[in-house]
N, C-alpha and C positions, 0 to 999 in steps of 0.2 A: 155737539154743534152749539155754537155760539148763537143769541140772540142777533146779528150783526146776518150770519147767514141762515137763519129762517127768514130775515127781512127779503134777503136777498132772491131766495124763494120765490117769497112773494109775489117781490118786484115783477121778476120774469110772467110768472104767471098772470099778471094784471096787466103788466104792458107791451107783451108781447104774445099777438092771436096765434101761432104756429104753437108754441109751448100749449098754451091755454087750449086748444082743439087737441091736441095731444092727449091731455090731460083729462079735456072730459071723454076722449075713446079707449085710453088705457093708462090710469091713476099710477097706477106702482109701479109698470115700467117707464115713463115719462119722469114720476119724480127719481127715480133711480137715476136714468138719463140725466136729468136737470144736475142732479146732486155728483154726479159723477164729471159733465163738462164743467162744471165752477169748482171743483177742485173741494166741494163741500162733504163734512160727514153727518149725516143725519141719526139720531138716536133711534130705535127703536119707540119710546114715544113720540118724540115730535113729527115720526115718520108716520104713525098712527092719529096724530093731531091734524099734519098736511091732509090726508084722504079723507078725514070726513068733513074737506071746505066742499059746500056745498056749490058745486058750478056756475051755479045760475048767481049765486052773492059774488063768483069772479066775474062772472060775463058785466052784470050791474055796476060795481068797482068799475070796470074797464070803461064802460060807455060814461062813467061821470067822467072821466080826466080828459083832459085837453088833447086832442087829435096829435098836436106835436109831441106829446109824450109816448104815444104808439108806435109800434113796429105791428106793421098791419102783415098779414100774411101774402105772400104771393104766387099765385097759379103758376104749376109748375106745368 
């Protein structure tokens, strides 16, 4: 995996709450998920580096950026 998509990662994760609530109720299937719909291959370490971001430093991330940067979750 390229630096380009752990950013990409990221990204999801910080600016969209559906990934993000995913992720903090089940880590390794979610970034499987994630890594699988963007067409992404994760290493073994970087896969080990993704699960221990602590939730709560995404959820903070998240609420600093600018609401138009969010994909807010929607009641299904």
């Amino acid at each position: 995996m390229s630096q380009a998509h752990v950013e990409q990662i990221l990204g999801r994760l910080v600016t969209d709450a559906h990934w993000r609530s995913r992720f903090r109720e089940a880590p390794g299937a979610t970034l499987d998920a994630l890594a699988e719909s963007s067409a992404l291959d994760v290493t073994p370490t970087e896969r080990r580096a993704l699960l221990a971001l602590p939730t709560e430093a995404l959820d903070r991330f998240a609420e600093a950026l600018d609401p138009r940067l969010q994909r807010w979750e929607v009641a299904r």
